[in-house]
C-alpha positions as CSV (number, residue, x, y, z in Angstrom):
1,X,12.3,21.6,-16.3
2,X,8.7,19.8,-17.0
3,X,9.2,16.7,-15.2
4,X,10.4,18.2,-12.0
5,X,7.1,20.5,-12.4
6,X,5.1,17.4,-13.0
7,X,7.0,15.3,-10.3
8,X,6.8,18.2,-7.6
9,X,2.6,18.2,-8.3
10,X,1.9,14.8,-8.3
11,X,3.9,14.5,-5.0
12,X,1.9,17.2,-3.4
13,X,-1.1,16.1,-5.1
14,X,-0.8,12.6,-2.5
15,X,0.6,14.3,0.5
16,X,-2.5,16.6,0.3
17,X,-5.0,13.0,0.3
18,X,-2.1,10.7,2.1
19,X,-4.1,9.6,4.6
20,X,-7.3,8.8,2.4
21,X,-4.9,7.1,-0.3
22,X,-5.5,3.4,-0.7
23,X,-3.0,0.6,-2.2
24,X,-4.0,0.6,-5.4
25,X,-3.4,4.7,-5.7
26,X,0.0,4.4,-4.4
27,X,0.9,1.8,-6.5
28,X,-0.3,4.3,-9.5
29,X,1.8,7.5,-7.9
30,X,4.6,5.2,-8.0
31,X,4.1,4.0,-11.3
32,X,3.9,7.7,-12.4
33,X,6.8,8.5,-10.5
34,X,8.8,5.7,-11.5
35,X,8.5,6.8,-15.4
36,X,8.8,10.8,-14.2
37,X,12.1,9.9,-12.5
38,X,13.8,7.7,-15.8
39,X,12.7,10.9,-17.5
40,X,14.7,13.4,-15.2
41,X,17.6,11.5,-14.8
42,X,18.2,10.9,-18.5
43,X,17.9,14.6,-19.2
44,X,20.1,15.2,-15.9
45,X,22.8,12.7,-17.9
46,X,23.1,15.3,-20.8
47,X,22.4,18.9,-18.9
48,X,24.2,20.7,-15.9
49,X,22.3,20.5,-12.6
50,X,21.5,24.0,-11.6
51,X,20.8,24.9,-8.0
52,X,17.6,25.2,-8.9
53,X,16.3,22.0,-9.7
54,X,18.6,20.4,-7.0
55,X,16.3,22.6,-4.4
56,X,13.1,21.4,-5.7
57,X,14.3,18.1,-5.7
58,X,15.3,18.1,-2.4
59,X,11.9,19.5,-1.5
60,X,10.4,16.7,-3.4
61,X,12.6,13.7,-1.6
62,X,11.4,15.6,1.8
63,X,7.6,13.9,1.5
64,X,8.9,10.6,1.0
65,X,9.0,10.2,4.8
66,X,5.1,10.4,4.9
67,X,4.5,8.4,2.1
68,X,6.6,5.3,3.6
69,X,4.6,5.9,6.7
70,X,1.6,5.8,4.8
71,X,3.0,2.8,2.7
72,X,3.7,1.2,6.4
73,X,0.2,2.0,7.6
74,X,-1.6,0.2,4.7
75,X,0.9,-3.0,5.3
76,X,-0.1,-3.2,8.8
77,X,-3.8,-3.3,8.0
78,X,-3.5,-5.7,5.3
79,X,-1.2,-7.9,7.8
80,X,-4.3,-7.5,10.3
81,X,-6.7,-8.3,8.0
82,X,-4.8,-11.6,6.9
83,X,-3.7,-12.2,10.4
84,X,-7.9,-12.4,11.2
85,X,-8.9,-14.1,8.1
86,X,-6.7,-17.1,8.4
87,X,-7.6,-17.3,12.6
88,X,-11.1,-17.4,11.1
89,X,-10.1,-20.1,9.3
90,X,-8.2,-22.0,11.7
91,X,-11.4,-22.2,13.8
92,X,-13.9,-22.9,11.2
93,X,-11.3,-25.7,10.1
94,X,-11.6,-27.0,13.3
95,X,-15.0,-27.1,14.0
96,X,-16.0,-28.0,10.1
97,X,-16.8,-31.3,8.6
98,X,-13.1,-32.0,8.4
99,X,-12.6,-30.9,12.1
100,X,-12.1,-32.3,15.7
101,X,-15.9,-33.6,15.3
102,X,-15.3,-35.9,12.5
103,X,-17.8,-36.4,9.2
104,X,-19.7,-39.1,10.6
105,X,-23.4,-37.0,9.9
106,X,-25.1,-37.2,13.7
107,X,-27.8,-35.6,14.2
108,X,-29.2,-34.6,18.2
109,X,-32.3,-34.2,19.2
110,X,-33.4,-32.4,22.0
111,X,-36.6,-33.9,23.9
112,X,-38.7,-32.0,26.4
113,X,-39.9,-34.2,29.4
């Protein structure tokens, strides 16, 4: 069958880069995988299952552990990322014009004896 042809490459294709992948490819792979899959099982609802095609997608369902991993990586980064951003905020927050020093436009001057 085609799709399982297709399927089988396109999984391989981002096991091969997995760990150079970023969000927005995985969100295409899945995308393409998505429509692959509708595909497969519709034709799976009208022809018998051979042994076959089970194997391959068997073999197929085997990468998924890396790719949730990978999935699971990019999470964590984007977590840390957000995690820094808004601790950069909390501090500029707090030391801005709105902050613990108030609006009230002092200016120092340092003199030298």
């Amino acid at each position: 069958m085609e799709a399982l042809s297709e399927l089988e490459q396109l999984t391989l294709q981002m096991i091969a880069d997995i760990n150079e992948v970023t969000v927005e490819q995985i969100e295409s792979f899945l995308d393409r995988r998505g429509r692959i899959i509708q595909e497969i099982q519709s034709y799976f609802t009208t022809h018998p299952k051979d042994g076959s095609e089970l194997e391959l997608v068997n073999r197929i369902l085997g990468f998924d552990d890396r790719i949730l991993k990978r999935m699971e990586s990019l999470k964590n980064e984007a977590m840390l990322g957000l995690n820094n951003f808004n601790r950069a905020r909390v501090q500029r927050d707090a030391y801005g014009a709105s902050g613990a020093y108030g609006t009230d436009n002092s200016l120092f001057f340092d003199e030298k004896n």
